[in-house]
C-alpha positions as CSV (number, residue, x, y, z in Angstrom):
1,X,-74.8,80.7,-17.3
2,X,-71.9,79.3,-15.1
3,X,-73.5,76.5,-13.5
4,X,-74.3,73.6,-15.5
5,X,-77.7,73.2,-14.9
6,X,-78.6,76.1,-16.5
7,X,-78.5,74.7,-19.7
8,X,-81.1,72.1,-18.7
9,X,-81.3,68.6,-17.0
10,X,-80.7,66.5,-20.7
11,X,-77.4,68.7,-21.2
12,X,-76.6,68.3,-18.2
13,X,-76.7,64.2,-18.1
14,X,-75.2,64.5,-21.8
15,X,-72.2,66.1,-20.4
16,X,-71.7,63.7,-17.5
17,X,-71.7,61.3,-19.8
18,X,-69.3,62.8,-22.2
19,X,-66.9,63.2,-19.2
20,X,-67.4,59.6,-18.4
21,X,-66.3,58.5,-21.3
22,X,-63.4,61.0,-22.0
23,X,-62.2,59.5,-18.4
24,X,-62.4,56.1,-19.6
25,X,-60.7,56.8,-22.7
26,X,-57.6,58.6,-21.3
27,X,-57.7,56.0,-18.7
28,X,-56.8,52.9,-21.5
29,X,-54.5,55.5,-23.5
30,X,-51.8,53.4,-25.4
31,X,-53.2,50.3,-23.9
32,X,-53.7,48.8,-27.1
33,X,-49.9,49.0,-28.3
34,X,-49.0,47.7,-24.8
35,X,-51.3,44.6,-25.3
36,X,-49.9,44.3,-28.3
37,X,-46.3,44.0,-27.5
38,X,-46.3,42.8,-24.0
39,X,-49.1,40.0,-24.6
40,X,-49.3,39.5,-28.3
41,X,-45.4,40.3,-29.0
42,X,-46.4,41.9,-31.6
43,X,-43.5,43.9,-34.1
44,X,-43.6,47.4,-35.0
45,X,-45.4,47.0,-38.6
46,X,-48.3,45.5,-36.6
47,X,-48.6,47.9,-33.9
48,X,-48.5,50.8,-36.4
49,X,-51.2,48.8,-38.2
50,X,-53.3,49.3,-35.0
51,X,-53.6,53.3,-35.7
52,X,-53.3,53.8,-38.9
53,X,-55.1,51.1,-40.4
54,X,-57.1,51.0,-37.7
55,X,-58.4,54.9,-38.0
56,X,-58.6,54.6,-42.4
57,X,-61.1,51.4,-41.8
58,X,-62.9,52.8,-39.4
59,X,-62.9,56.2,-41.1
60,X,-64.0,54.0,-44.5
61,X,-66.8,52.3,-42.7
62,X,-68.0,55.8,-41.2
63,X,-69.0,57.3,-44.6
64,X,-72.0,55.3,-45.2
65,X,-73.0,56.1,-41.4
66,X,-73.8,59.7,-41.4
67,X,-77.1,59.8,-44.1
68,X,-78.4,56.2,-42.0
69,X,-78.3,58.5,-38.9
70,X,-79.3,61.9,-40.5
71,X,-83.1,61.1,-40.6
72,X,-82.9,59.0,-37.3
73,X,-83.4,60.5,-33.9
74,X,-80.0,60.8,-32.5
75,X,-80.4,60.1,-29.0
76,X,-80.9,55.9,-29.8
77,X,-78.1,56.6,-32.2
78,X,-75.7,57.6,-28.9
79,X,-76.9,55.2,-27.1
80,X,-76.4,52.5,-29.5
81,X,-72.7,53.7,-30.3
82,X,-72.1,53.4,-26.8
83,X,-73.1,50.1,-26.1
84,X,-71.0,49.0,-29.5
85,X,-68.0,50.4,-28.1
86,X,-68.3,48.5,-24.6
87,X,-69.3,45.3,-26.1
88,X,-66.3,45.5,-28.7
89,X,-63.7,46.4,-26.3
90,X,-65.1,44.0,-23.5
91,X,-64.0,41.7,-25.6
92,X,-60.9,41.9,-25.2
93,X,-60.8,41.1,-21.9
94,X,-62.8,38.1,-22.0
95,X,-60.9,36.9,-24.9
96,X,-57.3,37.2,-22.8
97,X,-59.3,35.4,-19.8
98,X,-59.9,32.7,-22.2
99,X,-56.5,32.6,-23.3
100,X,-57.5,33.3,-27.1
101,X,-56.8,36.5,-27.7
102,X,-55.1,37.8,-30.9
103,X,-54.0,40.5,-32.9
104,X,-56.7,40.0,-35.4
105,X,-59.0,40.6,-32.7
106,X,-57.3,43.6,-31.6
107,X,-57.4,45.3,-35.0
108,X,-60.8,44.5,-35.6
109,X,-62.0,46.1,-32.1
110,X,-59.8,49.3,-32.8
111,X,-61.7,49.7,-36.3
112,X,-65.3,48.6,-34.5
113,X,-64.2,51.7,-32.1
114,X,-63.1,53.9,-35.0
115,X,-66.4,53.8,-36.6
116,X,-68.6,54.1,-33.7
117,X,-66.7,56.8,-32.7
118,X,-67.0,58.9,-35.4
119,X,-70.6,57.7,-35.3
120,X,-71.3,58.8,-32.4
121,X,-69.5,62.7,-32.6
122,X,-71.6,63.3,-35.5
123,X,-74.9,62.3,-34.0
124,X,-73.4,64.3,-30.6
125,X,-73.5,67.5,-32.3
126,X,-76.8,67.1,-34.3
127,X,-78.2,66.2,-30.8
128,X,-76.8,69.1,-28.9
129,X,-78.2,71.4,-31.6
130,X,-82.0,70.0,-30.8
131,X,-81.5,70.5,-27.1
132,X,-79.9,73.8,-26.9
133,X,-80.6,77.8,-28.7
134,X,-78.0,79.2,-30.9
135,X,-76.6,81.5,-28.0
136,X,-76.2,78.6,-25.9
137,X,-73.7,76.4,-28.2
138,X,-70.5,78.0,-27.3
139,X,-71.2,77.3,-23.2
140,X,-71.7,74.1,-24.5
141,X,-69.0,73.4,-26.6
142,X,-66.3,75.4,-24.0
143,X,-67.6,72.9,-21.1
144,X,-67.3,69.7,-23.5
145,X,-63.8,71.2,-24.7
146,X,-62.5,71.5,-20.7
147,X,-63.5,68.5,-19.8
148,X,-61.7,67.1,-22.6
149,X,-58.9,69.2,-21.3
150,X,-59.6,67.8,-17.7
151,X,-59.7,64.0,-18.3
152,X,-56.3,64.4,-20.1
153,X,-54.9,65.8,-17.2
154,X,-56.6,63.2,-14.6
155,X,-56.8,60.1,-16.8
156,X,-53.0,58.9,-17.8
157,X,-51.9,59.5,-14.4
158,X,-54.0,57.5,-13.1
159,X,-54.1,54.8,-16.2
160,X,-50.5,54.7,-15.9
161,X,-50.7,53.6,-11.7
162,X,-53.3,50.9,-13.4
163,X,-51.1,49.5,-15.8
164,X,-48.4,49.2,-13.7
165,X,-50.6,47.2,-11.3
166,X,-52.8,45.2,-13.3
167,X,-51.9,45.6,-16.9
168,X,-53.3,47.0,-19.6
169,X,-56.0,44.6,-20.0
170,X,-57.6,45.9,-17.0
171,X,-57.5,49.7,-18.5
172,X,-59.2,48.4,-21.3
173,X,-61.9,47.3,-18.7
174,X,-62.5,50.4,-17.4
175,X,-62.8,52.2,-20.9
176,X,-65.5,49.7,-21.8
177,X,-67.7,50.3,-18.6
178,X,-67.5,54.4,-19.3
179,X,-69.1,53.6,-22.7
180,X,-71.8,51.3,-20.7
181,X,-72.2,54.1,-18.3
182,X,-72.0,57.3,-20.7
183,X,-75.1,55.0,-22.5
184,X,-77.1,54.8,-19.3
185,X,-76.3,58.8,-18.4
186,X,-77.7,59.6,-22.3
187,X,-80.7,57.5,-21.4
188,X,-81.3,59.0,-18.2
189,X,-81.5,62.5,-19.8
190,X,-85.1,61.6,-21.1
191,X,-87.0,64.4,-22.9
192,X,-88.5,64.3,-26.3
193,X,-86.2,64.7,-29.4
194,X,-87.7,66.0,-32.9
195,X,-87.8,63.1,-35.3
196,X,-86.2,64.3,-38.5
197,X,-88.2,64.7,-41.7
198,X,-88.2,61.8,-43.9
199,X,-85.7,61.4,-46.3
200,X,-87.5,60.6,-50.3
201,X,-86.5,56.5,-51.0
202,X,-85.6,54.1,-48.3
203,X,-82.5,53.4,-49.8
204,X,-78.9,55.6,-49.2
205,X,-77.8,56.4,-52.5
206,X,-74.4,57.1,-54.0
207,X,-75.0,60.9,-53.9
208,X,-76.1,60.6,-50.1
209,X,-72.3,60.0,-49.4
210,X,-71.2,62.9,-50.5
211,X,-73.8,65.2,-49.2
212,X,-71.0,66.1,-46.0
213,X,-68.7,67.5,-48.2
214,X,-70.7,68.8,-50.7
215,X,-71.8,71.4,-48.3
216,X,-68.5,71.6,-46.5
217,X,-66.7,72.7,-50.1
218,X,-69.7,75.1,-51.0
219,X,-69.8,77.3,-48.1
220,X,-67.0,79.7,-47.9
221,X,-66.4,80.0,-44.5
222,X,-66.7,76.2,-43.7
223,X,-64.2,75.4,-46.9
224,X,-61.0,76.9,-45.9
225,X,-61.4,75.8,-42.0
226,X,-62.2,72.4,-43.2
227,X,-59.1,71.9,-44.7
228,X,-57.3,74.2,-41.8
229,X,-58.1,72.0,-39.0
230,X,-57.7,68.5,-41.0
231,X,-54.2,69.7,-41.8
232,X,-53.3,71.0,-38.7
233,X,-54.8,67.7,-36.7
234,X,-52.7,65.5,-39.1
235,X,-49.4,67.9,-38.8
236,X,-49.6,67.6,-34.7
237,X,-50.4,64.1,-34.3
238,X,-47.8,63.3,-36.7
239,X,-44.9,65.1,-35.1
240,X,-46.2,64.1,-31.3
241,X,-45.2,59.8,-32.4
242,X,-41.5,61.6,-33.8
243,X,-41.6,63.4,-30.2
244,X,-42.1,60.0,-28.5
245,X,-39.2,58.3,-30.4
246,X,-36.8,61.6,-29.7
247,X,-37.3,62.2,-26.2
248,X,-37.8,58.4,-24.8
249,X,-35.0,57.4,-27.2
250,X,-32.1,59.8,-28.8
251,X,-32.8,62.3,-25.5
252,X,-32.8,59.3,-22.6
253,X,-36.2,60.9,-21.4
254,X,-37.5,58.4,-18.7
255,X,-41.5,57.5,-19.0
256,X,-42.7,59.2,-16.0
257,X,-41.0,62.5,-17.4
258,X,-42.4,62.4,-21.0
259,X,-45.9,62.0,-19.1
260,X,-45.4,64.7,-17.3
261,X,-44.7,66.7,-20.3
262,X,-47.9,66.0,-22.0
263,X,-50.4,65.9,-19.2
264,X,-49.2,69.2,-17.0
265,X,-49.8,71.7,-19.8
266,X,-53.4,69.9,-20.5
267,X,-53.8,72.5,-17.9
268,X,-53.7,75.3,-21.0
269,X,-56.2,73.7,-22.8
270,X,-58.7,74.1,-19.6
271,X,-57.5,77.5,-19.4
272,X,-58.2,78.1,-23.4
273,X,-61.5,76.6,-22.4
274,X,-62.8,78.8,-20.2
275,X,-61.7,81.9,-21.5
276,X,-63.3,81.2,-25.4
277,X,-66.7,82.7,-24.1
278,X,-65.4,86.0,-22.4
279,X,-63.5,86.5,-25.9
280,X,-65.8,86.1,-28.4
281,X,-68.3,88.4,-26.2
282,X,-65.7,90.9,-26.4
283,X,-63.6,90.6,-29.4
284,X,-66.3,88.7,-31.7
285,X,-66.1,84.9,-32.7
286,X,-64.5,85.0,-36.0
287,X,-61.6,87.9,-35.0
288,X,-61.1,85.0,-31.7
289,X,-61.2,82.0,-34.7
290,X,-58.2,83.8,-36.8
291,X,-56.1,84.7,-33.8
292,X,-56.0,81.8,-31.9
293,X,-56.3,79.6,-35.2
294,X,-52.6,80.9,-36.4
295,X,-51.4,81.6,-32.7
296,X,-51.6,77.9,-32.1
297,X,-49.5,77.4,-35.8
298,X,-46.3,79.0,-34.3
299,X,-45.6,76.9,-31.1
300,X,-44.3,73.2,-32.6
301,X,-41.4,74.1,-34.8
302,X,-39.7,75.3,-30.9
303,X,-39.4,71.5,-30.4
304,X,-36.6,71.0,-32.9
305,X,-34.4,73.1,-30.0
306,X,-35.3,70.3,-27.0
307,X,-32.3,69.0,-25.4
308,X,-31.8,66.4,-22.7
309,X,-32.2,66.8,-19.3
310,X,-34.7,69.2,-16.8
311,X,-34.1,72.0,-19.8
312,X,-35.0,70.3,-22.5
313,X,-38.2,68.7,-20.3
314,X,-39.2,72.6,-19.4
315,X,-39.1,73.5,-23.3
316,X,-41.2,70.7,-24.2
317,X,-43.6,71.8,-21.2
318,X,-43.8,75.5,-22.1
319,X,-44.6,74.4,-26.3
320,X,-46.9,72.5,-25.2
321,X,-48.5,74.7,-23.1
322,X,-48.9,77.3,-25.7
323,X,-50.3,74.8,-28.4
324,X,-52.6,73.5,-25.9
325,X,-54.0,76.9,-24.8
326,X,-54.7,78.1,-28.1
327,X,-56.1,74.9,-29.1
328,X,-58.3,75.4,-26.1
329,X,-59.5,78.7,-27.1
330,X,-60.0,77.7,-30.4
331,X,-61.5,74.5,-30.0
332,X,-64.7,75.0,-29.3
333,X,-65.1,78.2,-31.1
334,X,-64.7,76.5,-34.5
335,X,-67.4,73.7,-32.7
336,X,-69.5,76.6,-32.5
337,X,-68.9,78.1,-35.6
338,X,-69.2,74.7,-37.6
339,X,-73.0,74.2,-35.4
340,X,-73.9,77.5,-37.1
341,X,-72.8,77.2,-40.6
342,X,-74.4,73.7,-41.2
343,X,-78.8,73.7,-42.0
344,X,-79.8,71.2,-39.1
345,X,-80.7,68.6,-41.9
346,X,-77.4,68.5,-43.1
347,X,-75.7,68.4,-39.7
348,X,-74.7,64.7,-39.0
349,X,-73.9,63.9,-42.4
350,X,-71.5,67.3,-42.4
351,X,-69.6,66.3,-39.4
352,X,-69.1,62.9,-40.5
353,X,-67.5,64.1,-43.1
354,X,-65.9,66.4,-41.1
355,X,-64.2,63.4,-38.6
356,X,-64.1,60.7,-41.8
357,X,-61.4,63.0,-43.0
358,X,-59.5,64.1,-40.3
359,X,-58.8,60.9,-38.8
360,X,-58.0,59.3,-42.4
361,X,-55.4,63.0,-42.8
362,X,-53.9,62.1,-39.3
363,X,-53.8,58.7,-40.3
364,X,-51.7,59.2,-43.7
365,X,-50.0,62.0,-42.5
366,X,-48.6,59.8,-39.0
367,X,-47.7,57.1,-41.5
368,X,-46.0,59.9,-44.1
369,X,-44.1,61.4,-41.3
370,X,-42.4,58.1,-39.9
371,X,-40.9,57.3,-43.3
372,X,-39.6,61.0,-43.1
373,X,-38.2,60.0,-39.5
374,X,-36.6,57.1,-40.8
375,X,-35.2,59.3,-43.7
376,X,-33.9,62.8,-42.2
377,X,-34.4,61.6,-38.3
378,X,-37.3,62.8,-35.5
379,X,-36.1,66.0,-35.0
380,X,-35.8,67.1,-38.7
381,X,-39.1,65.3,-39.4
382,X,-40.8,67.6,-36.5
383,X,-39.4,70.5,-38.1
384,X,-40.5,70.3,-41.4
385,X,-44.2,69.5,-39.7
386,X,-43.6,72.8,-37.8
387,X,-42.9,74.7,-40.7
388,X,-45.5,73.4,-42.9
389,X,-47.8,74.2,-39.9
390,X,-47.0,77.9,-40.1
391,X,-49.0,77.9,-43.5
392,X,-51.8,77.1,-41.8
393,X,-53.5,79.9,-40.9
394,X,-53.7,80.6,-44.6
395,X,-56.7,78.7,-44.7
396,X,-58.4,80.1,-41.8
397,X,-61.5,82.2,-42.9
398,X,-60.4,85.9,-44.1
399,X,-64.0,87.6,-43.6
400,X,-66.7,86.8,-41.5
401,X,-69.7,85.1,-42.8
402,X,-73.3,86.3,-43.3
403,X,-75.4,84.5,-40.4
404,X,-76.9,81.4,-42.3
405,X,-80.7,81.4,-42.9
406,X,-81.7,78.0,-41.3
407,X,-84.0,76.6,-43.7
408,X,-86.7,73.9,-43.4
409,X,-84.9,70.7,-41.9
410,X,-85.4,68.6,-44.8
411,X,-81.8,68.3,-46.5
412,X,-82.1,69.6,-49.9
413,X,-81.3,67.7,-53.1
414,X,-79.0,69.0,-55.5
C-alpha cells in the first residue's frame, strides 16, 4: 500500500487537499504578528492577544460545533470550513487595499480561523473513517502526518523569500487560495458519504456539549492520552515563544539561522512518519505509542544548555531533531489509536473536544509560561517546561486496550 492511490481516488483528492492547505498555512506562518507590528504598529499585549485570545475564542466557539456536525454528512462540512477560512482571511487583504484595515479585524479573522479550524479536523477524521477500513487508518494518518512534516520543511522558506518581497499581506493571500483550493480538491473527490442517523430533538442541548469528553474521560485508554498529549502540546509550544526570545535576543541568533533551526529537522518528523507503519507491524501499536510517547518527553530540557554561535545553533538542531522524530512516529499512531477507540457516532464530537482543549491548554499554558519568562528569564522558564515534560509519559496508557465493539452509529444517551 505504498502508492497513494491505493487507498482510493476520494483519499487520494482528500490528501491533496490537506497538503494544499498545510502549504498555504506554513507559507503565511507569523504573518499575522508581522501585520500587526509592521502595518498596524501594534504593541506586544496586542500581538499576544492575536494567539492566545485568538485560540481560547475560537476554541470557545468550537464546542457548540461538534454535535451540529455530528449528525451532518462531513464532506459539505469540509467544504464549507474551507470556504470560511478563505473568505475570512481574504479579507484582510482587501481590507489593507482599501486602506481600512485594523487590529480588530485581525483578531476577529484569527478567532473565525480558530473555529473553522478545529471544525474542520473534527469532521476530517469522522470523514476519513467513512472512506477508509480499520487496517487502512494508520497509512492514512502516517501520509497526512509527513506531509505535515513536508510543508514545514518547504513552506517558511519559501514564505520567508515572500515576505521579504511583498509582505506579509501577500502570504496571507496565498493561505486563503489553499483553503479555496483544498475546498474544490474535497469536492472533486465525489462518492457517496453515509448520512448519519438522526439525532432525537432538533435542538443541541446542554448535555450534547459535553458528549466529547464524556466519552474521552470514560474510556481508559483514551483518558490518560487525552490529558498526555494536551499537556505535552501546551508544554512545547510554550517553551518554543521563550526559545524565540532567547536565541533571536539574549543569544544574537540572526533570523535566517533560527529558521534554519526549526525547518531542517522537520526532516525527523517525515522520517518518524514513514517509519510508524513498519513499527507497529512489528512491535505492536500500543508498545510503539509508550516508547515513542516518553522518548519524545526527554529531548527539550537539552535546550537550557544552548549557547551562542554555530554550537549552540547545532544543539538546537539536534533537540529538535529528536523531538520532531518521535513526534513523528508518534503522531499518527495516537491518530490511529484515537480513530479506533471512539464508536463512529461519537467521532466528531470526541475530537472536538479533543482540539477545543488542546488549543485552549497551549493557549494558557504560552500565556503562563511568558509571565514565568518575565519572572526567572527564557532559559529557566524552558527548563522547568522540560522538566515538567519528563512527567509526561506518566499519563501514557499502561496496558493495551480490548479492541472496541463498534456499536450501532447512533450516539448513545446517557
Amino acid at each position: 500500500m505504498r502508492n497513494g492511490h491505493r487507498l482510493g481516488r476520494r483519499f487520494g483528492w482528500l490528501w491533496a487537499a490537506y497538503g494544499t492547505s498545510a502549504l498555504g498555512t506554513w507559507l503565511a506562518f507569523g504573518a499575522f504578528p508581522l501585520i500587526a507590528i509592521q502595518v498596524l504598529h501594534a504593541g506586544p499585549a496586542e500581538v499576544a492577544a492575536l494567539s492566545s485570545a485568538g485560540a481560547l475564542a475560537g476554541a470557545a466557539l468550537a464546542v457548540p460545533l461538534g454535535p451540529w456536525v455530528e449528525f451532518r454528512r462531513k464532506r459539505p462540512v469540509l467544504i464549507g470550513m474551507d470556504l470560511v477560512r478563505f473568505a475570512a482571511l481574504l479579507s484582510i487583504p482587501a481590507a489593507y487595499a482599501l486602506g481600512v484595515l485594523s487590529f480588530a479585524q485581525l483578531l476577529l479573522v484569527a478567532v473565525i480561523a480558530a473555529t473553522a479550524d478545529i471544525a474542520f479536523r473534527a469532521a476530517s477524521g469522522a470523514y476519513l473513517k467513512t472512506l477508509l477500513p480499520p487496517e487502512h487508518l494508520l497509512i492514512a494518518s502516517a501520509r497526512f502526518e509527513s506531509t505535515t512534516w513536508t510543508t514545514t520543511i518547504v513552506g517558511p522558506p519559501l514564505g520567508a523569500a515572500a515576505l521579504g518581497l511583498l509582505g506579509p499581506v501577500a502570504t496571507v493571500t496565498a493561505d486563503a487560495v489553499s483553503y479555496l483550493l483544498s475546498a474544490l480538491g474535497i469536492r472533486a473527490g465525489g462518492g457517496q458519504e453515509p448520512r448519519p442517523e438522526p439525532r432525537q430533538g432538533a435542538r443541541t442541548r446542554a448535555g450534547d456539549l459535553l458528549d466529547g469528553w464524556r466519552h474521552i474521560l470514560a474510556d481508559p485508554a483514551l483518558r490518560p492520552l487525552f490529558f498526555n498529549t494536551a499537556l505535552f502540546n501546551g508544554l512545547v509550544m510554550a517553551a518554543d515563544a521563550l526559545l524565540a526570545v532567547l536565541l533571536l535576543g539574549r543569544l544574537g541568533f540572526t533570523p535566517w539561522q533560527y529558521g534554519l533551526a526549526f525547518a531542517a529537522p522537520a526532516i525527523g518528523g517525515l522520517l518518524g512518519s514513514r517509519l510508524a507503519r513498519p513499527l507497529v507491524t512489528r512491535f505492536g501499536q500500543h508498545r510503539v505509542l509508550v516508547v515513542a510517547g516518553t522518548l519524545r518527553a526527554i529531548w527539550l530540557v537539552g535546550l537550557t544548555l544552548v549557547g551562542p554561535g554555530t554550537g549552540g545553533l547545532i544543539l538546537v538542531m539536534t533537540v529538535e531533531l529528536g523531538l520532531i522524530f518521535c513526534c513523528g512516529v508518534f503522531n499518527p499512531v495516537c491518530a490511529t489509536y484515537r480513530l479506533e477507540r471512539t464508536p463512529t457516532g461519537h467521532l466528531t464530537r470526541t475530537l472536538t473536544a479533543w482540539s477545543v482543549t488542546t488549543k485552549a491548554t497551549t493557549a494558557l499554558l504560552t500565556a503562563t509560561w511568558g509571565v514565568l519568562g518575565t519572572l526567572l528569564g527564557p532559559r529557566t522558564a524552558i527548563g522547568l517546561a522540560g522538566a515538567l515534560l519528563l512527567a509526561t509519559p506518566l499519563l501514557l496508557p499502561r496496558r493495551a486496550a480490548a479492541p472496541l465493539t463498534e456499536p450501532d452509529s447512533a450516539p448513545s444517551r446517557a
